[in-house]
C-alpha positions as CSV (number, residue, x, y, z in Angstrom):
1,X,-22.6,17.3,-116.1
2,X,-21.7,15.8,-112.5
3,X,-20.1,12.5,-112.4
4,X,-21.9,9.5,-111.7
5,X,-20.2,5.8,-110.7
6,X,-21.2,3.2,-108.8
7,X,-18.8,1.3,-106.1
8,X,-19.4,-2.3,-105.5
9,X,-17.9,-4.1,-102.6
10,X,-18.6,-8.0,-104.2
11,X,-21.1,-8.0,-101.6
12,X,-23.6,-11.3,-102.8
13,X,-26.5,-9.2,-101.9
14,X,-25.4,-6.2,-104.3
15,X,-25.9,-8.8,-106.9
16,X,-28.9,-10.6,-105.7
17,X,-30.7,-7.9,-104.8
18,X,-29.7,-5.3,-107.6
19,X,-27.9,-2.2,-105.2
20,X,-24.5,-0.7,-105.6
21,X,-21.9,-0.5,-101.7
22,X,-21.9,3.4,-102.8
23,X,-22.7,5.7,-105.5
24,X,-21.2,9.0,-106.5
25,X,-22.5,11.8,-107.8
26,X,-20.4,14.8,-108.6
27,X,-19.4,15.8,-104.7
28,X,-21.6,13.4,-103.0
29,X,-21.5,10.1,-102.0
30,X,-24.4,7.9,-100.9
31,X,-23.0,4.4,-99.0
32,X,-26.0,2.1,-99.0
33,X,-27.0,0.6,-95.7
34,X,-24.1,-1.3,-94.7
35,X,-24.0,-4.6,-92.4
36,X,-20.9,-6.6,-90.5
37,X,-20.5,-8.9,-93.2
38,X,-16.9,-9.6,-94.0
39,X,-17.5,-9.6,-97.7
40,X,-14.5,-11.2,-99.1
41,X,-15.9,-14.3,-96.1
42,X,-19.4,-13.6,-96.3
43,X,-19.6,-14.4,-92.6
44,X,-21.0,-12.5,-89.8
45,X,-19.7,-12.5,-86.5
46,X,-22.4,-13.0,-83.7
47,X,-21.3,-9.8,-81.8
48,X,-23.0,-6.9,-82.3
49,X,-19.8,-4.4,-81.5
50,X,-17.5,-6.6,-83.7
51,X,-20.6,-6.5,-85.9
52,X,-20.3,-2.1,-85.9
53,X,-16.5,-2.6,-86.7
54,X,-17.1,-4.7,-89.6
55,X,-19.8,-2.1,-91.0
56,X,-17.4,0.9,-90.1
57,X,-14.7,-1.2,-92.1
58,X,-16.9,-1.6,-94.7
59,X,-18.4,2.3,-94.6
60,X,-14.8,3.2,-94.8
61,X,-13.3,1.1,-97.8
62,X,-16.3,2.5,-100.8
63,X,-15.7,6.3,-98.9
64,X,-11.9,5.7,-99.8
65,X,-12.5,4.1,-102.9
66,X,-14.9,7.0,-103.8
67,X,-11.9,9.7,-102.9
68,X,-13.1,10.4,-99.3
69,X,-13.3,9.6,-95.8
70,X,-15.1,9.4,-92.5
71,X,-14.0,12.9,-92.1
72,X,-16.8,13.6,-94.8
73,X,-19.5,12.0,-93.6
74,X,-22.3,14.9,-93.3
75,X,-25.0,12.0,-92.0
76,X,-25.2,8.9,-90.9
77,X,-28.1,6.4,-90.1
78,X,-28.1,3.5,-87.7
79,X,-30.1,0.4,-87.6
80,X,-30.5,-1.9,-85.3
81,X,-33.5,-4.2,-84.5
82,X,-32.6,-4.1,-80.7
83,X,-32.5,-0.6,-79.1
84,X,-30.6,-2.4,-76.1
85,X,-27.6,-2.9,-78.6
86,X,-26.7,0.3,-79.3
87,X,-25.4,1.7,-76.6
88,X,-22.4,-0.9,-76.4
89,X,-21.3,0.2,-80.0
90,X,-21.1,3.6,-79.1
91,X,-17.1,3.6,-78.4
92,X,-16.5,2.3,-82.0
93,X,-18.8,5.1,-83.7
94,X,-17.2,7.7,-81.4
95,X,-13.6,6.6,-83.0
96,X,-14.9,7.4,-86.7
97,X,-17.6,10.2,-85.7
98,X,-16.6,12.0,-82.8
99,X,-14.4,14.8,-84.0
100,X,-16.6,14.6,-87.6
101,X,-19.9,15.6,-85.4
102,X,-22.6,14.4,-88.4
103,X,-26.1,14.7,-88.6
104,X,-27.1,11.9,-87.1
105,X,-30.3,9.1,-86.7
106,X,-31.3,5.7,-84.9
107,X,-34.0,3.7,-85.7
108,X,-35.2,0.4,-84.0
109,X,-36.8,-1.8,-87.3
110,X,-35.9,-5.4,-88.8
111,X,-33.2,-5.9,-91.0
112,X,-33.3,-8.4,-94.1
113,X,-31.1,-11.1,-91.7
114,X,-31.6,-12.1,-88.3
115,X,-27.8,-12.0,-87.6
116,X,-27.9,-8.6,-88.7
117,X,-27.8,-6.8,-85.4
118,X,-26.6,-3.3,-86.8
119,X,-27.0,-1.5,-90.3
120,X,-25.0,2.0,-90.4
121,X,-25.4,4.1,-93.7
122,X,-23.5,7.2,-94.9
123,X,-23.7,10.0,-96.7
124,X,-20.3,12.7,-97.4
125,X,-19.3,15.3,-99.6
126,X,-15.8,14.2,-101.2
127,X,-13.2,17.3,-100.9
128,X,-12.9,19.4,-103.9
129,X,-10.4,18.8,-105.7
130,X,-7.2,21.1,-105.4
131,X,-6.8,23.5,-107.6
132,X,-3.8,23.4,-110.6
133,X,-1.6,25.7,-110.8
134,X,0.1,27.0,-114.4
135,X,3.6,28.0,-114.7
136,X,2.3,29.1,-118.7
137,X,3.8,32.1,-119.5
C-alpha cells in the first residue's frame, strides 16, 4: 500500500479551515493552493510579485519537506483575481519553471482574501528512490 502523510506549513487557515500545505501519496505530491503569506508572520505583502515569491517560497518548502522539488512539478495552477497582474510575475515563475516546462493553467476568479493577489498550486512526482545495492555473498 502507497504511503500517505500530510505536510502542514502552521498556516492559521490549515487549521481553521480543515486542509493540509501538501499531501503525499506514494510518488505524488499534491501542494494545496498556496498564497504570499509569510506563515511564520502571517502577513502579506501588498505587492503582487513579492506576493508570487512568497507562494514560490512556500510551494518550495512542503515539495522539499515531502522529498522533492520544483524540478518535479508535472502542473501547476495560477490564480489571480486580476488578469493584469500576471504578467509582472512572470520573471519569478520563469526562475522555478522555465527549464521544468509543466503543464500549466491561469484562471482569473476571487480568492478567500482581498490581499490575496496570487494563488499558485502544485502538483510533482517525487524521484524514486535509488536503488540499494548488496554486497551479500
Amino acid at each position: 500500500m502507497a504511503e500517505r502523510y500530510a505536510i502542514l506549513s502552521g498556516s492559521t487557515f490549515e487549521e481553521q479551515i480543515g486542509y493540509a500545505r501538501a499531501v503525499v501519496d506514494g510518488d505524488r505530491v499534491y501542494v494545496s493552493g498556496t498564497t504570499g503569506f509569510d506563515y511564520a508572520t502571517m502577513t502579506i505583502s501588498d505587492d503582487v510579485v513579492e506576493q508570487a515569491e512568497q507562494c514560490l517560497r512556500n510551494i518550495g518548502k512542503a515539495l522539499a519537506e515531502a522529498g522533492c522539488s520544483f524540478t518535479d512539478v508535472v502542473r501547476v495552477r495560477y490564480l489571480l483575481p486580476e488578469r493584469a497582474d500576471f504578467e509582472p510575475c512572470w520573471p519569478a515563475l520563469r526562475r522555478r519553471f522555465g527549464e521544468v516546462r509543466p503543464a500549466a493553467t491561469m484562471l482569473v476568479c476571487g480568492l478567500a482574501d482581498p490581499r490575496m493577489k496570487i494563488e499558485i498550486e502544485v502538483d510533482a512526482r517525487r524521484p524514486a528512490a535509488p536503488e540499494s545495492t548488496s554486497d551479500a555473498l
